[in-house]
N, C-alpha and C positions, 0 to 999 in steps of 0.2 A: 504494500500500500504506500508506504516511504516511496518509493521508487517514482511514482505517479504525480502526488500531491505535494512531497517536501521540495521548497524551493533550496539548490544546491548552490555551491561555491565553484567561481569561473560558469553558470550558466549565461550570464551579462546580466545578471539583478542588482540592484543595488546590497549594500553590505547588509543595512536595513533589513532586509526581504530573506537573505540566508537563514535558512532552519524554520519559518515560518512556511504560509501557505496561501495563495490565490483564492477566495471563495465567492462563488457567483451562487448566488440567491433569486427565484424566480417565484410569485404567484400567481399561478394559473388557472382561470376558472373554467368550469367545463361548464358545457352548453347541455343540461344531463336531459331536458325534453326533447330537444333534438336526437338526442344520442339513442332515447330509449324509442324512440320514432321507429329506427331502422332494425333490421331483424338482429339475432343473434348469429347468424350468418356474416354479416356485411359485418357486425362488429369487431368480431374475430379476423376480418379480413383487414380492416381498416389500421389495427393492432398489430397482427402478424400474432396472435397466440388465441389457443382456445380459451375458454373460463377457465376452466382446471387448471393452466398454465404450463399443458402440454403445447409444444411446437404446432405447426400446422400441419407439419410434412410427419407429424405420429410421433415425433424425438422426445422421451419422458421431460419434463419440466427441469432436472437438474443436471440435465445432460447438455451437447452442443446439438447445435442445430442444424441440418444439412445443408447450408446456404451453397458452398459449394457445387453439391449435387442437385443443384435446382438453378442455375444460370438465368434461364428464361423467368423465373418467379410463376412457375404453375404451383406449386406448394403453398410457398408461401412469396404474396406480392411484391413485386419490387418497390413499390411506393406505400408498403406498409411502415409504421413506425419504429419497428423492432428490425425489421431490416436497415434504413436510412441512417438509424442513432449508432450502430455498429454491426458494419455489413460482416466485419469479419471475427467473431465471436475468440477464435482466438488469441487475437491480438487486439483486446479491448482499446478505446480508447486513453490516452495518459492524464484517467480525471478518476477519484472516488465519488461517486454520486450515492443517493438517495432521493428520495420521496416520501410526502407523508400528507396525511389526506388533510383536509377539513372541512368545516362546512357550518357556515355562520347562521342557516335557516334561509327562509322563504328562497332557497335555488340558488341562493350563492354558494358552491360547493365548489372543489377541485381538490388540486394539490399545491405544495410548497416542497419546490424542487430546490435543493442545495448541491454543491457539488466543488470538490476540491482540488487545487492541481496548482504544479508547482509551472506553468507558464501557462496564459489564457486562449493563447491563438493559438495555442497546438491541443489545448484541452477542450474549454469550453467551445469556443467560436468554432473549431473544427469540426462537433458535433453538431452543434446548432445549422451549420451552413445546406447541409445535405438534407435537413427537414423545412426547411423552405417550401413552402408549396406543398408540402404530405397532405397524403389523405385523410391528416386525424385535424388538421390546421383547420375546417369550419366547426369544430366541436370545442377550440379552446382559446381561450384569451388571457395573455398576459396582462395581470391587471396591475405589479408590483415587481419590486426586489431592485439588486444591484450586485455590485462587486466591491469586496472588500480584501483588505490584506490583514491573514490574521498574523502576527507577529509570533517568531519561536518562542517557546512558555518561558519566564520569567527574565524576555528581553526588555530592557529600557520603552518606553512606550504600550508595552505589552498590555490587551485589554481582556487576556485569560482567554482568549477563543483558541479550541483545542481540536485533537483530529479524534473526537471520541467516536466508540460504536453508538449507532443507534439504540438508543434503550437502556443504557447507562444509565446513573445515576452523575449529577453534577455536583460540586458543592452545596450548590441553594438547596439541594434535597428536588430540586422539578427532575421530572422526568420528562425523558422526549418522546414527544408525540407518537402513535404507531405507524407503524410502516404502510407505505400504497398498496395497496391489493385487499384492506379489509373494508373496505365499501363499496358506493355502487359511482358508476360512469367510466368514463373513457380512459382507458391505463389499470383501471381498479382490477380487471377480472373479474367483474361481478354485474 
């Protein structure tokens, strides 16, 4: 995960930036009447994964996906969203991400995507570029977020932002929100 997210020494960062980390913060509301509009078909298609969080192409949920053996995208689509965000499963992109749902009532729902990496144009921006235009882009809208530099833990400046797992425990005693996949709309699996 270091590998990914920690900004190193001679990358061209400033001194500042060594041992910390890049974090681009995103929230995005899903369009969930729209979404539930169209079949359970078209969803999974729109995704690139079934509900279960089996592949398209039959590949169990914690396995890789046969992108390779599927060129054309008769499996799974080429302008699905699990294809475009990392076409090539074994060579992830160089970002730790997550997701985690919410949902404030009367339909404002989605997620709050965060994601860590130790340069942004080869992390974030890299992934975001290829989902331009996807076919999940009329189900969702960026309505918040930014980028922030969090500082190595107990640097000068240092505002305590950490490369924790999800679900952890912090100092304050909060815990972090649950992970995306346990509600309903677009990304959720459900």
């Amino acid at each position: 995960m270091a590998d990914r997210a920690v900004v190193r020494r001679g990358q061209g960062e400033p001194d500042w930036a060594v041992g910390g980390s890049y974090q681009v913060v995103r929230i995005v509301r899903f369009a969930t009447e729209l979404w539930d509009k169209d079949s359970v078909r078209e969803q999974e298609r729109v995704i690139g994964r079934r509900r279960d969080g089996r592949w398209l192409d039959g590949t169990p949920a914690h396995e890789q996906p046969g992108f390779a053996a599927d060129p054309d995208g008769r499996a799974t689509p080429l302008d699905s969203h699990v294809r475009l965000a990392a076409p090539d499963r074994r060579n992830p992109p160089p970002l730790v991400r997550r997701s985690y749902t919410y949902d404030r009532g009367d339909g404002d729902s989605g997620l709050i995507f965060s994601c860590f990496q130790r340069d942004l144009v080869k992390g974030f921006e890299a992934v975001q570029k290829p989902l331009e235009g996807e076919a999940m882009a009329k189900y969702i809208l960026t309505t918040g977020g930014g980028y922030f530099s969090c500082r190595r833990p107990g640097a000068p400046g240092s505002t305590g932002c950490s490369l924790r797992r999800p679900g952890t425990r912090r100092r304050s005693g909060r815990v972090v929100r649950r992970p995306c996949g346990r509600s309903s709309g677009p990304g959720t699996g459900r």
